[in-house]
C-alpha positions in Angstrom: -56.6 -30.7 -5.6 -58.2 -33.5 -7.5 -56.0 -35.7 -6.6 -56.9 -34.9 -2.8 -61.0 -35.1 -3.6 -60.5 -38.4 -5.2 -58.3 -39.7 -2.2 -60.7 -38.3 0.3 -63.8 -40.1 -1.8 -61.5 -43.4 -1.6 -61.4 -43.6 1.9 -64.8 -42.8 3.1 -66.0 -45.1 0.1 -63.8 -47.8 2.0 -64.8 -47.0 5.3 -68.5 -47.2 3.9 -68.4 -50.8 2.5 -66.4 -51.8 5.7 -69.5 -50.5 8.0 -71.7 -52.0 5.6 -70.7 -56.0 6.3 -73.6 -55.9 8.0 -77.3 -55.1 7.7 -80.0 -54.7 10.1 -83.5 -55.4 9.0 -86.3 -54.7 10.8 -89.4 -57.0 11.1 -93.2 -55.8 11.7 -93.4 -56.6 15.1 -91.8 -54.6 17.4 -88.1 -54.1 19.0 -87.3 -57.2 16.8 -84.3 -57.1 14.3 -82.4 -60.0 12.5 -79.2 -59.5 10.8 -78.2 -60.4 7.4 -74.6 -60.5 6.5 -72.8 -59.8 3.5 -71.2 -62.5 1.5 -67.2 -60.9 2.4 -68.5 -61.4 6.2 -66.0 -64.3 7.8 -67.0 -66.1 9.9 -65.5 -66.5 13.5 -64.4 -70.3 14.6 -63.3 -70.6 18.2 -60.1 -72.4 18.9 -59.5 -74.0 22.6 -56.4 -72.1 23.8 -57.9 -69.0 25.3 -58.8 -70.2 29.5 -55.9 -70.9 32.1 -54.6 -74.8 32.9 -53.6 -76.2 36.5 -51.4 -79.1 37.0 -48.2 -80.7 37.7 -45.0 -80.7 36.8 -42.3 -83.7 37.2 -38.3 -83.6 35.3 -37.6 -86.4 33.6 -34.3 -87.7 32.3 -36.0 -89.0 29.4 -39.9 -89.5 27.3 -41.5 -91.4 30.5 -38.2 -91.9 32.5 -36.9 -90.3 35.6 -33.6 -92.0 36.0 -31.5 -89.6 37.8 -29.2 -91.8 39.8 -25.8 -90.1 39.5 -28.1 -86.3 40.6 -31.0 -87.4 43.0 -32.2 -83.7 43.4 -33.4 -83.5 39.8 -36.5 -85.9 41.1 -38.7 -83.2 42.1 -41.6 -83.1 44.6 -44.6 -83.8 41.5 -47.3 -82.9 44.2 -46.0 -79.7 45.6 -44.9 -79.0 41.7 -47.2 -77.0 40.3 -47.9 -75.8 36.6 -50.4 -72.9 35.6 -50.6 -71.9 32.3 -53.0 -68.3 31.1 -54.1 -68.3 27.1 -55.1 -64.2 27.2 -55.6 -64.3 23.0 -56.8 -66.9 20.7 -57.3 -67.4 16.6 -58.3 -70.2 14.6 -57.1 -70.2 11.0 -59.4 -72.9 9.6 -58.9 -75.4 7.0 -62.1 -77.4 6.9 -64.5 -75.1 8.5 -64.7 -75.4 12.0 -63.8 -79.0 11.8 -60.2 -79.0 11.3 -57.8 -75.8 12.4 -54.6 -74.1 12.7 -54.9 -72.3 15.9 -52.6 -70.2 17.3 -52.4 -67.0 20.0 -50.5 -65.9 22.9 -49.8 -66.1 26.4 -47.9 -67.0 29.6 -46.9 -70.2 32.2 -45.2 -70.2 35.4 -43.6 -73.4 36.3 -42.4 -74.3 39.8 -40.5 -77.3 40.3 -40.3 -78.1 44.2 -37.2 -79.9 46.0 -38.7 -80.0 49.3 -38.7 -83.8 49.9 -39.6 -86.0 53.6 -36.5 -87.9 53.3 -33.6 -85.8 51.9 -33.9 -81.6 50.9 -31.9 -80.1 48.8 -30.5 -76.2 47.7 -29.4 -75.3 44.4 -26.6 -73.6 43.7 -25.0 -72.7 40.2 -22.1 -71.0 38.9 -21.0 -70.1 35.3 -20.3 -73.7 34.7 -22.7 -75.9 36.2 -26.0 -76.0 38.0 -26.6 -78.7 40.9 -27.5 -79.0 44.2 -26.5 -79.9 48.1 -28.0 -81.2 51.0 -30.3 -78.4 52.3 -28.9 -76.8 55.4 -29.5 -72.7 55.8 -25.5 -72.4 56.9 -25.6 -73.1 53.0 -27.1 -69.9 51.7 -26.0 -67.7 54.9 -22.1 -69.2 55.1 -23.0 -69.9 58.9 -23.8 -74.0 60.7 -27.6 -73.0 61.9 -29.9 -76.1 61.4 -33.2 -75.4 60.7 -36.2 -77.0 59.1 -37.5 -76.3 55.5 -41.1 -75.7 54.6 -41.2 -74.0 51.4 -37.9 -74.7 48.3 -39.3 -73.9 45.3 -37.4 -72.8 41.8 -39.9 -70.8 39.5 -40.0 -70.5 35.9 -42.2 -67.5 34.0 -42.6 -68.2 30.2 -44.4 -65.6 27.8 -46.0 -68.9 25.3 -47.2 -68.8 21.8 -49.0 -72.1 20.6 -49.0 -73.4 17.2 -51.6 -76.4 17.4 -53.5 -78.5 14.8 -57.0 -78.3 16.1 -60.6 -80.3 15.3 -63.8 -79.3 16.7 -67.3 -80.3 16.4 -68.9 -76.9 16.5 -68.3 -73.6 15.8 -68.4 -72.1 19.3 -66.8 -73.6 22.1 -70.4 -74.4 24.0 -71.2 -78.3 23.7 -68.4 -78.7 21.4 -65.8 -81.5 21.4 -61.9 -80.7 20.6 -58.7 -82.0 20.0 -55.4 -80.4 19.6 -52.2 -81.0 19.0 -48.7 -79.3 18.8 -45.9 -77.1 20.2 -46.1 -74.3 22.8 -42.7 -71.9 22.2 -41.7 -69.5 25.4 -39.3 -67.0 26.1 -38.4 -67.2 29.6 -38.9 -63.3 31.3 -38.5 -64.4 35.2 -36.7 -67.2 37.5 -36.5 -67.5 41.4 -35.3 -69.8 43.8 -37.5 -69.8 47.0 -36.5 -71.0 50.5 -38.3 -70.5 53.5 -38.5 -72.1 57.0 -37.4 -72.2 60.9 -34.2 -72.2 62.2 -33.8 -74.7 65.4 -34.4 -71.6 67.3 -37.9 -70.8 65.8 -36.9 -68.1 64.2 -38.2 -67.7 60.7 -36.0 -67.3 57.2 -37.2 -66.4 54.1 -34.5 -66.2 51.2 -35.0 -65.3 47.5 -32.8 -65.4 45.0 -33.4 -64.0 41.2 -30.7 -65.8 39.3 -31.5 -67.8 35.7 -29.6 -70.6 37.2 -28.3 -71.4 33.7 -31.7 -72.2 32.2 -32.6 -72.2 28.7 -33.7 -69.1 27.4 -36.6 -70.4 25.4 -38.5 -73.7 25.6 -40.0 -75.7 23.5 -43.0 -78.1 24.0 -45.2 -80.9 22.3 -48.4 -80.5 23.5 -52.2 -82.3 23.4 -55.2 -80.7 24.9 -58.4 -83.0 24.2 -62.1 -81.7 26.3 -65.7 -80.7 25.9 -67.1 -77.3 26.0 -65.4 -75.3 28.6 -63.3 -78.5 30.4 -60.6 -80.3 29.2 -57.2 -81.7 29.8 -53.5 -81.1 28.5 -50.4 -82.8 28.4 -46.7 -81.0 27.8 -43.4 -82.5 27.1 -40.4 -80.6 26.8 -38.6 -81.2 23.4 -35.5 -78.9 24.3 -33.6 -79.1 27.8 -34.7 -76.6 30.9 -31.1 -75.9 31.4 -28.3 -75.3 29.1 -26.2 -77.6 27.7 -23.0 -79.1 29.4 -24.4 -77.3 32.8 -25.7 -80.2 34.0 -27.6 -83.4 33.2 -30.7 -83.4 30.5 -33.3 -82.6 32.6 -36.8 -82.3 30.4 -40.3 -81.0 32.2 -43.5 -82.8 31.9 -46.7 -81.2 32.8 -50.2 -82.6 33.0 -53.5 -81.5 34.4 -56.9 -79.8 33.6 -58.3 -77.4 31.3 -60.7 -74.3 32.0 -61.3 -72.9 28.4 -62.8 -69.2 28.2 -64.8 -68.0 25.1 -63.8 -64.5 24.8 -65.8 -64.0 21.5 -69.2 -64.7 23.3 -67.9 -62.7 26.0 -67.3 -59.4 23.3 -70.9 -60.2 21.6 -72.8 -59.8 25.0 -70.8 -56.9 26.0 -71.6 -55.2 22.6 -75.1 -56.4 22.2 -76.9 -53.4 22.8 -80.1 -52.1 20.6 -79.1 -48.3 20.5 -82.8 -47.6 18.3 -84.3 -49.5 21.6 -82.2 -49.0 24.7 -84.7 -49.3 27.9 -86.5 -51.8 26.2 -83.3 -53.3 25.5 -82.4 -53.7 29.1 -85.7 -55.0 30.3 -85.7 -57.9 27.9 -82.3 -59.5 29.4 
C-alpha cells in the first residue's frame, strides 16, 4: 500500500515539474502577461526541411554526364520531367546553437521521368532480366499494328524520404533567416507506374497504366544541398546508388534541381495554441 502512495506521489510530482517549465506572470496593467521559462526549458531551432520542392529531373550516366549512346531512351524529356518533393516533419539537433545543426525528419518524393520526345518516343518494357525500351508504337502494349500518336509516357517513382543534413542558419526561426544544408536523403520506394496515353490514327483515345517496379532499386540514396532565405530556397539531388538494379540495364543515376517553399510548422502550432484562457474575448479582439 505504501509502495502504491509513494508511486502515485512520484508521478503526479513528475507530471507537476513537467507543467511547471513554464511560468506566467502577470504585470499591472491589464490582459498583459510575459512568460518566464525555466532553466530545463530547450529551446526550439528550426531546421529547413519541412515545405514541399518543385523541379526537374534528368538521368545521367555519370556526375554531370548523359552519355547514353549504346540506350538513347535513358535521355529523358528534362522539361516534361518533373520532381516534387513534401518535408511533413522536421528537427534540428543543434551543435552550435542555431548556427550549426544536425537536422533530420521525414517525408515523401514522387519522381517522373518522361520519354515522350519530338523526334523519337519510346515504351518500356522489362522482364526478370533486364529493363529497356522500343520505339513507341501502341501495337506494342496491345500486341496489335494501330499507329497512333503519344501525348503523355511518363514512368513515376514514389519514395517515403528521411534526410540526414548538416545544416547552418543565421537565426533561430526560419523568418529572415539564411541557411545552408548539406547531405543525403534515404527513400524506400512504396509506388511505380508507367503512363501512356494518346490517339490512335483513328482519334480514338488510349490510356494505359501499368504498376510494375520495372526492376528498380528498392531504396535510393541521395547527396543533397538546399541553400535559401526565409521561406525560399533552392535544392540540388544527385543519386549516389543506381535507379535500377544492377546487371538490369545500364547505370542510370537521377539528378534533380529546382526551388524551395520552406514551411515553419512551429510558428504555425504557437499561433494555433496562443490563446489567453484567463482573457478569451479580449483575446480575440486584440488579433
Amino acid at each position: 500500500m505504501k509502495f502504491l502512495f509513494f508511486s502515485i506521489v512520484f508521478v503526479l510530482g513528475s507530471f507537476i515539474s513537467i507543467g511547471q517549465r513554464s511560468t506566467d506572470i502577470f504585470v499591472n496593467e491589464p490582459n498583459t502577461k510575459t512568460t518566464q521559462y525555466s532553466e530545463d526549458e530547450k529551446v526550439i531551432y528550426d531546421a529547413h526541411w519541412a515545405g514541399f520542392d518543385i523541379g526537374f529531373n534528368t538521368m545521367m550516366s555519370a556526375p554531370f554526364k548523359r552519355d547514353f549512346d549504346s540506350n538513347p531512351y535513358w535521355e529523358n524529356n528534362i522539361a516534361n520531367s518533373i520532381q516534387f518533393n513534401m518535408g511533413l516533419w522536421e528537427y534540428k539537433i543543434p551543435i552550435v546553437r542555431q548556427y550549426l545543426g544536425i537536422t533530420t525528419g521525414l517525408g515523401f518524393s514522387i519522381s517522373s521521368y518522361s520519354f515522350k520526345n519530338d523526334s523519337k518516343n519510346y515504351t518500356l518494357q522489362y522482364n526478370s532480366d533486364t529493363t529497356y525500351a522500343q520505339v513507341f508504337s501502341p501495337g506494342i502494349l496491345y500486341n496489335d499494328t494501330i499507329d497512333g500518336k503519344l501525348r503523355n509516357n511518363y514512368l513515376t517513382l514514389g519514395y517515403f524520404t528521411v534526410p540526414l543534413l548538416i545544416e547552418f542558419a543565421t537565426k533561430e526561426r526560419e523568418k529572415k533567416s539564411f541557411y545552408a544544408a548539406a547531405g543525403v536523403v534515404a527513400g524506400i520506394r512504396f509506388t511505380s507506374s508507367y503512363l501512356q496515353s494518346g490517339r490512335y490514327e483513328s482519334g480514338d483515345r488510349f490510356y494505359n497504366t501499368i504498376r510494375a517496379k520495372y526492376n528498380t532499386n528498392l531504396l535510393s540514396i541521395e547527396a543533397t544541398a538546399r541553400f535559401g532565405y526565409d521561406w525560399g530556397g533552392f535544392f540540388a539531388s544527385y543519386n549516389l546508388n543506381t535507379l535500377f538494379k544492377e546487371g538490369k540495364t545500364v547505370n542510370v543515376y537521377p539528378f534533380r534541381a529546382g526551388i524551395t517553399f520552406n514551411v515553419d510548422y512551429n510558428e504555425i502550432s504557437e499561433e494555433e495554441f496562443d490563446f489567453d484562457f484567463e482573457n478569451p474575448v479580449n483575446d480575440r479582439y486584440s488579433k
